[in-house]
C-alpha positions in Angstrom: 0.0 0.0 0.0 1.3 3.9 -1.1 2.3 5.9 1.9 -0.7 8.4 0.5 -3.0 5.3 0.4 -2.3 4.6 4.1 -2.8 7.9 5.2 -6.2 8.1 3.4 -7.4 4.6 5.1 -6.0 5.6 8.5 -8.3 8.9 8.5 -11.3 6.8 7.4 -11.2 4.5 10.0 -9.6 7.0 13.0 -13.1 9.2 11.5 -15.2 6.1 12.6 -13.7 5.6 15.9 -13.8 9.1 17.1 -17.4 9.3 15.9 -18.2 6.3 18.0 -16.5 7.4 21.0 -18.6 10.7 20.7 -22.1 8.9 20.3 -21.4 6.4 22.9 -19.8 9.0 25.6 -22.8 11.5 24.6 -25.4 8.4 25.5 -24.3 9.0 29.5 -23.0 12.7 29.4 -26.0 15.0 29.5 -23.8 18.2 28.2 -22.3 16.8 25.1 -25.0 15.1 24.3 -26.8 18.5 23.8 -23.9 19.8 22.1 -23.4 17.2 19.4 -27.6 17.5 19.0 -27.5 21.8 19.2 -24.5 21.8 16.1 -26.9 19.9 14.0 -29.1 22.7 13.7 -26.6 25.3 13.3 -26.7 26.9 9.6 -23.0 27.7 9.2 -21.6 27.3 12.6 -19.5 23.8 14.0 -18.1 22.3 17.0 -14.8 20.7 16.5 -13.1 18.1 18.9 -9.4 19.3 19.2 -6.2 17.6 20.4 -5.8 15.3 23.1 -9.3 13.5 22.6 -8.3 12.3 19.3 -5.2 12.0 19.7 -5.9 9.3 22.5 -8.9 7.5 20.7 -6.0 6.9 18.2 -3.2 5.7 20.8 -6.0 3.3 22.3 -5.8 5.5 25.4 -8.6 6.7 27.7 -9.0 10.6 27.0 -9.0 12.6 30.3 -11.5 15.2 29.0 -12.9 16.5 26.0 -11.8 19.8 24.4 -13.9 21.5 22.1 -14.1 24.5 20.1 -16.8 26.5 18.4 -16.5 28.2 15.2 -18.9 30.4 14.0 -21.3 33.0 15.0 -20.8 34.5 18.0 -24.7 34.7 19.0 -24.9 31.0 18.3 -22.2 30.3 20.6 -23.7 32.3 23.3 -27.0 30.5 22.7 -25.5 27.5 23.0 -23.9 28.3 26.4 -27.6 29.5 27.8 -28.6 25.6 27.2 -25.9 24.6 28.9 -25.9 27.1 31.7 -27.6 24.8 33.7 -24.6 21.9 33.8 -21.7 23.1 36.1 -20.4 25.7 33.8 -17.2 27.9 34.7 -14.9 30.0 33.1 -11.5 29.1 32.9 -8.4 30.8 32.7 -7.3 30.0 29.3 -10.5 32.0 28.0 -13.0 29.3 27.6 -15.2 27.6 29.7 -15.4 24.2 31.7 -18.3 22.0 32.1 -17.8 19.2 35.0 -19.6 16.1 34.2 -20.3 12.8 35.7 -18.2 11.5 32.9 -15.4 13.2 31.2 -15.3 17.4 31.8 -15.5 19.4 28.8 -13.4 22.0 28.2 -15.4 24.6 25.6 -14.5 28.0 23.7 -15.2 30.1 21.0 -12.5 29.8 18.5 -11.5 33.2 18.5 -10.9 33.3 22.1 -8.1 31.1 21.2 -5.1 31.3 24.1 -2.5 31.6 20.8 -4.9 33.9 18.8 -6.2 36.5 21.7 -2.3 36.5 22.6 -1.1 37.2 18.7 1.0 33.7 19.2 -0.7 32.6 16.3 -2.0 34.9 12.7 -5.9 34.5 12.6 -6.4 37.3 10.7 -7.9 35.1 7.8 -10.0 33.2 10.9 -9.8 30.0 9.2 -10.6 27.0 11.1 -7.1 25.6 9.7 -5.2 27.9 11.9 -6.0 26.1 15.3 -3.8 23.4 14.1 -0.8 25.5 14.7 -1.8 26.2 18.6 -1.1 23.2 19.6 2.1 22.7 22.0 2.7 19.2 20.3 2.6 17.9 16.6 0.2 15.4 18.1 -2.3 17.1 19.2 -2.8 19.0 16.0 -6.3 17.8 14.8 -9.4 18.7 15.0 -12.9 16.2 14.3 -15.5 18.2 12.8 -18.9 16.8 15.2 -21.3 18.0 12.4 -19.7 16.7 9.7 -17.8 13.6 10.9 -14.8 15.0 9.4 -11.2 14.9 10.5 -8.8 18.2 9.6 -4.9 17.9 10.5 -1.8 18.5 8.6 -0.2 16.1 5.8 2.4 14.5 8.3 0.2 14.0 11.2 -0.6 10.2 10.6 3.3 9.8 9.3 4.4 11.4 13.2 2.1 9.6 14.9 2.4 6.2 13.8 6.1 6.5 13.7 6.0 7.7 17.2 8.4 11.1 16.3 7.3 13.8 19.2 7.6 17.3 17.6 6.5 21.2 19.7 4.4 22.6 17.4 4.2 26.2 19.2 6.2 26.5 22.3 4.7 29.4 23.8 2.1 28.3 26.7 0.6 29.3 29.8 1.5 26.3 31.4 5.1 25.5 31.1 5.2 23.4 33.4 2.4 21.5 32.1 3.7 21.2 29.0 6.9 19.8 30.4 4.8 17.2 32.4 3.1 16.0 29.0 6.5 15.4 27.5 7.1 12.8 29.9 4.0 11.3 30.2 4.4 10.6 26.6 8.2 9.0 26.8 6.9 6.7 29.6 3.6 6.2 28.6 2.8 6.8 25.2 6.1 5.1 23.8 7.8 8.0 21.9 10.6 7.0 19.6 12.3 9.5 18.4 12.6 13.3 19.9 12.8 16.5 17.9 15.7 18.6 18.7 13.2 21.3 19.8 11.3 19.1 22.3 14.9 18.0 23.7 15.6 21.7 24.1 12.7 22.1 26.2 13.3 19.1 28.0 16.6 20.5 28.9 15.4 23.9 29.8 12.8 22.2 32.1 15.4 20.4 34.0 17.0 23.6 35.0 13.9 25.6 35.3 12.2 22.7 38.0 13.8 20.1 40.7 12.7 16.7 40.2 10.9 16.5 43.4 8.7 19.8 42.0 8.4 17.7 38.6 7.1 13.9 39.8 4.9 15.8 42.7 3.1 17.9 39.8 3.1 15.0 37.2 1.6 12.5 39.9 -1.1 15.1 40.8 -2.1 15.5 37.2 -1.8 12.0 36.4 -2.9 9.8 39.0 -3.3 6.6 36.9 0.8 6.9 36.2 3.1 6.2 38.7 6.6 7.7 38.0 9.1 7.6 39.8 12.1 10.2 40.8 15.0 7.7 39.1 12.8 7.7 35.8 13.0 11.7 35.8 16.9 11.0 36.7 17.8 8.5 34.0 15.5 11.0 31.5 17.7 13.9 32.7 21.0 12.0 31.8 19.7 10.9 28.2 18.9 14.7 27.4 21.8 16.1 29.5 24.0 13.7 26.9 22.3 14.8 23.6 22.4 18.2 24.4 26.1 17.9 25.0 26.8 15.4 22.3 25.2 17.6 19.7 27.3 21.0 21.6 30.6 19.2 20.4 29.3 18.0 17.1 29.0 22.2 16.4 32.6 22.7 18.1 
């Protein structure tokens, strides 16, 4: 099978398994439920999953929550959030809101309230849907399922990055560094990365000066309570990118 042919039967069938995680999570979870049925009756406005949700329906992972973004009319948006003002609805600090659940918590948002575009990390001057691909930290997370149209958008090498396991920053300005720092190692341990970019090894590096380890595992564990990881993990990670760094230092000299 053609590399191109792949791709194409990969996003067929990662379409089909995101739209059945969404029908049978929406069957127990009240809000999206009325989300996925409100978009339906929208005339040119949509819902789009975004990042991590997909992303782990792909990697055979349990998602953690469910981030979503409306693009559209601003009045529709606000309509939508009157239906849903009776779920536990609260802002949160990257601009969007947060619906608590008895299943997974949505995190919600008007496209243009973007963290990247509302802090000009990101151009959005065209305000194409296309442009919330590049607001993601990591390569991985940079896809978005359309819930109206069963539709997935993402770059040409996201399927080729994934599947090869290479772990790319897509936009390294964030809110949440340490978050972000957290993520790369939950992938290395957990999500079996193969190969790092020389810009998420940079980061990794920074990190390790930036944080203790204790300050690390302590806000890791607290974020991910179905990992363990322990503090001679962070130490033996810390070598590895303490030797590339230095490796690839001489290689320049």
């Amino acid at each position: 099978m053609s590399i191109s042919r792949q791709f194409t039967t990969n996003r067929e069938y990662l379409s089909d398994k995101v739209f059945r995680f969404f029908y049978e999570e929406s069957l127990n979870n009240k809000a999206l439920s009325l989300i996925m049925n409100k978009v339906i009756s929208f005339d040119s406005s949509n819902v789009y999953a975004f990042g991590g949700v997909v992303r782990d329906i792909e990697l055979k992972n349990t998602p953690s929550d469910i981030d979503l973004v409306f693009s559209g009319d601003r009045n529709e948006f606000n309509l939508l959030l009157e239906d849903l003002n009776g779920e536990r609805l609260t802002k949160n600090k990257f601009g969007g809101f947060r619906i608590q659940t008895n299943r997974l918590d949505i995190d919600f948002w008007h496209i243009e309230d973007t963290w990247a575009f509302s802090n000009n990390k990101v151009d959005n001057a065209n305000n194409s849907t296309n442009n919330i691909l590049k607001t993601t930290f990591f390569n991985w997370d940079a896809i978005l399922f359309n819930l109206k149209e069963r539709t997935l958008i993402s770059n040409e090498y996201y399927y080729y990055d994934l599947y090869n396991r290479y772990l790319d920053i897509n936009l390294a300005d964030n809110p949440n560094t340490i978050g972000s720092f957290s993520r790369i190692i939950k992938n290395v341990f957990y999500n079996h990365v193969k190969y790092l970019s020389k810009d998420v090894v940079g980061y990794l590096d920074k990190s390790f000066s930036d944080f203790n380890v204790i300050e690390i595992r302590d806000f890791y564990l607290e974020k991910n309570r179905k990992h363990d990881l322990q503090i001679r993990q962070l130490i033996a990670l810390y070598d590895k990118v303490s030797f590339i760094v230095e490796h690839n230092q001489r290689l320049k000299n």
